[in-house]
C-alpha positions as CSV (number, residue, x, y, z in Angstrom):
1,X,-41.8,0.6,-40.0
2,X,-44.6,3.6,-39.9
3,X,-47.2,4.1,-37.8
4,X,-50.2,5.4,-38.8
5,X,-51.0,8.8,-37.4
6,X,-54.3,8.7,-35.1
7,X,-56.2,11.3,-37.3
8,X,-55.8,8.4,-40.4
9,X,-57.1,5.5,-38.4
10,X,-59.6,8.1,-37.7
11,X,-60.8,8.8,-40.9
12,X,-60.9,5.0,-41.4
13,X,-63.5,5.0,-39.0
14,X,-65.4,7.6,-40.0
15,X,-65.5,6.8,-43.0
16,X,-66.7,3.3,-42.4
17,X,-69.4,4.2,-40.4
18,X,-70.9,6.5,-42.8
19,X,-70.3,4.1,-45.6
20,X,-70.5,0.5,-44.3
21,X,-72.9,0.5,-41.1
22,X,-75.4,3.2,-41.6
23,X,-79.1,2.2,-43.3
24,X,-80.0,3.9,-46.8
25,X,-82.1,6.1,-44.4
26,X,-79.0,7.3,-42.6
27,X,-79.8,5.3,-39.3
28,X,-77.6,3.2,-37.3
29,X,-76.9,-0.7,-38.1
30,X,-78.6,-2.2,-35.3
31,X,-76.7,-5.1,-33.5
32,X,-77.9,-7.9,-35.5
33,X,-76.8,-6.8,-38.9
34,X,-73.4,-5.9,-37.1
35,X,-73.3,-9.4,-35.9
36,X,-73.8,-11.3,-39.2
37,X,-71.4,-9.1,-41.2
38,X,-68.9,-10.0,-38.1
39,X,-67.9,-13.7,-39.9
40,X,-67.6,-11.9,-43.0
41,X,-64.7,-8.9,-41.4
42,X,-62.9,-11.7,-39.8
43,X,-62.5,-13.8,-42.8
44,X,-61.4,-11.0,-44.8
45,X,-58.9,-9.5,-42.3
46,X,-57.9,-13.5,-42.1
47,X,-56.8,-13.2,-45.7
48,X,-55.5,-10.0,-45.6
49,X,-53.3,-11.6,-42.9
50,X,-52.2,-14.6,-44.9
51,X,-51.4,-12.3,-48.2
52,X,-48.7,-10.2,-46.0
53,X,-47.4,-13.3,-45.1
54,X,-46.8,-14.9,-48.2
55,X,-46.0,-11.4,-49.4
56,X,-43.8,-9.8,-46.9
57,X,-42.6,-7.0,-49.5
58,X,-46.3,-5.5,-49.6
59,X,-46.4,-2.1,-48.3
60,X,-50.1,-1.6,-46.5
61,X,-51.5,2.1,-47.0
62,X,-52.7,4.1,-44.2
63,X,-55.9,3.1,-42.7
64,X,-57.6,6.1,-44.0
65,X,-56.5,5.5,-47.2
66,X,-57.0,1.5,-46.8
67,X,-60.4,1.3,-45.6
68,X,-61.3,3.7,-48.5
69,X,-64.3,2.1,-49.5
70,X,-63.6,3.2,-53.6
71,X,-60.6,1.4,-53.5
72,X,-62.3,-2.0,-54.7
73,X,-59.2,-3.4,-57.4
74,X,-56.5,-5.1,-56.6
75,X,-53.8,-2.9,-58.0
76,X,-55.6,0.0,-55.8
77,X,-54.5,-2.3,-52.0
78,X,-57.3,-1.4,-50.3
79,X,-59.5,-3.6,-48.2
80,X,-62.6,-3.4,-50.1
81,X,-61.1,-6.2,-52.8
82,X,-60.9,-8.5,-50.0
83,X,-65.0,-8.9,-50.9
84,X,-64.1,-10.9,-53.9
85,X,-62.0,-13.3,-51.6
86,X,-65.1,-13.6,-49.2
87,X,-67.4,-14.4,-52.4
88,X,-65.0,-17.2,-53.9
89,X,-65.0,-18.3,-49.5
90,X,-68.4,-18.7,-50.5
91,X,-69.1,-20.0,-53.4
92,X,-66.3,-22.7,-51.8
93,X,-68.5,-23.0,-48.9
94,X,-71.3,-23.8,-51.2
95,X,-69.5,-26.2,-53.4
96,X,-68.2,-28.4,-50.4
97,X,-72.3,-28.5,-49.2
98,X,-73.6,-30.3,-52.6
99,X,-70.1,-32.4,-52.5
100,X,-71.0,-33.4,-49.1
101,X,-74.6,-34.0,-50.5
102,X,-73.0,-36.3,-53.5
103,X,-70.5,-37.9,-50.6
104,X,-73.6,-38.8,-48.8
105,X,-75.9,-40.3,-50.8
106,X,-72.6,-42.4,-53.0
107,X,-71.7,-43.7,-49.2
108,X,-76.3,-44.5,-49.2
109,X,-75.7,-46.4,-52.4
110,X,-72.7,-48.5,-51.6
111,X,-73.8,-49.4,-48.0
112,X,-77.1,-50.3,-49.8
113,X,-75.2,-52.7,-52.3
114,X,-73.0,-54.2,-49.6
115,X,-76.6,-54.9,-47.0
116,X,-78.1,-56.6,-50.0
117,X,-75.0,-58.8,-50.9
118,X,-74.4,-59.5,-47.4
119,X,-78.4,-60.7,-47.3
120,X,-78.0,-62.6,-50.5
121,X,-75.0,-64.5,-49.4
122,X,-76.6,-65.3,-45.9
123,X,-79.8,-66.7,-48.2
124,X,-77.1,-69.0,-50.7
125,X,-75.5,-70.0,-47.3
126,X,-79.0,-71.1,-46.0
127,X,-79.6,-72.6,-49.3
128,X,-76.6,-75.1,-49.0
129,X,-77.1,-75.8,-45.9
130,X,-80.8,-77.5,-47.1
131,X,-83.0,-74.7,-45.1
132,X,-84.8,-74.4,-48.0
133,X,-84.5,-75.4,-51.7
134,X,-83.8,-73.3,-55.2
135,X,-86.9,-71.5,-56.1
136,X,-87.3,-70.3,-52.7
137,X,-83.4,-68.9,-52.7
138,X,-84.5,-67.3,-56.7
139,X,-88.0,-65.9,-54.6
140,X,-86.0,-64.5,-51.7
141,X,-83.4,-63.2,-53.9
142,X,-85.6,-61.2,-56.5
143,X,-87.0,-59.8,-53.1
144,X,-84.6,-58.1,-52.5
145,X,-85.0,-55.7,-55.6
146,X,-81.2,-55.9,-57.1
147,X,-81.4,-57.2,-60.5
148,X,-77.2,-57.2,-60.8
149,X,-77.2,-59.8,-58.1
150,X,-80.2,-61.8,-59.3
151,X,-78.3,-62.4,-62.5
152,X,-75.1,-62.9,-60.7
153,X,-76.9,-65.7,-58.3
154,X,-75.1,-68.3,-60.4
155,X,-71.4,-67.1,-60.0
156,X,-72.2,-66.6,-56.2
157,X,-73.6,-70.0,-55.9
158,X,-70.7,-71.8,-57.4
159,X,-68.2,-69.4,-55.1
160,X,-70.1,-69.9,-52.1
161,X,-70.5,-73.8,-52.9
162,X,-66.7,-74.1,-53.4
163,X,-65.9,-72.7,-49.5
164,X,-69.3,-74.5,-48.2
165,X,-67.4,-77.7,-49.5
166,X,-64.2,-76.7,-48.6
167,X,-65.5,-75.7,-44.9
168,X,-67.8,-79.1,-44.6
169,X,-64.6,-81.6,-45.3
């Protein structure tokens, strides 16, 4: 393969520093704004890495000519369009926060259902056993605040009745 002479990885440089870590005023970066672009240079020399491995016929320009900041298309190969692959990294980033948000609060829900089931069986179970008698069940029951399973008491009456009888013989 080539090598790229020392006066193009030079340019590279150069021109990077001018372009990507001096101030509109034409002062230095300081080390803080260095350090939070950091994430952003490795991701994007990350996917530069996996394109030339899925596309081992690609033929990378000198640095000078690569780091070219105006080269921002794809059919241009320079490392400036490696931005839109760090903006869709983002926007992916984002995406999997609210999905984790959604994840969360559907896992919230259905623990929620499956506590208040659990409680209502415990209270029907309590119920057959004579602790206490029906409208006390129907009170503790509508307590609990889930009007699916107040209307379903019946059904989990007659269930729960069948293996209390079943258990008790």
């Amino acid at each position: 393969g080539k090598s790229a002479f020392p006066g193009s990885w030079a340019k590279a440089y150069h021109s990077w520093n001018r372009d990507k870590f001096m101030t509109h005023s034409g002062e230095s970066s300081n080390k803080h704004i260095t350090l939070e672009r950091l994430p952003q240079l490795r991701y994007r020399l990350a996917a530069v890495g996996r394109y030339l491995k899925k596309h081992p016929d690609f033929q990378l320009l000198f640095p000078g000519d690569y780091f070219d900041v105006t080269r921002t298309t794809a059919k241009e190969g320079g490392f400036e369009y490696t931005l839109k692959k760090w903006k869709q990294h983002l926007a992916y980033l984002d995406s999997e926060k609210s999905n984790k948000k959604t994840t969360v609060a559907t896992a919230n829900r259905r623990k929620k259902r499956l506590t208040e089931r659990q409680k209502v069986d415990n209270h029907v179970k309590n119920y057959l056993k004579n602790k206490f008698g029906l409208q006390e069940l129907l009170a503790k029951v509508e307590q609990i605040g889930n009007r699916e399973l107040t209307q379903k008491l019946p059904e989990i009456i007659k269930k729960a009745n069948l293996k209390f009888q079943l258990n008790n013989q």
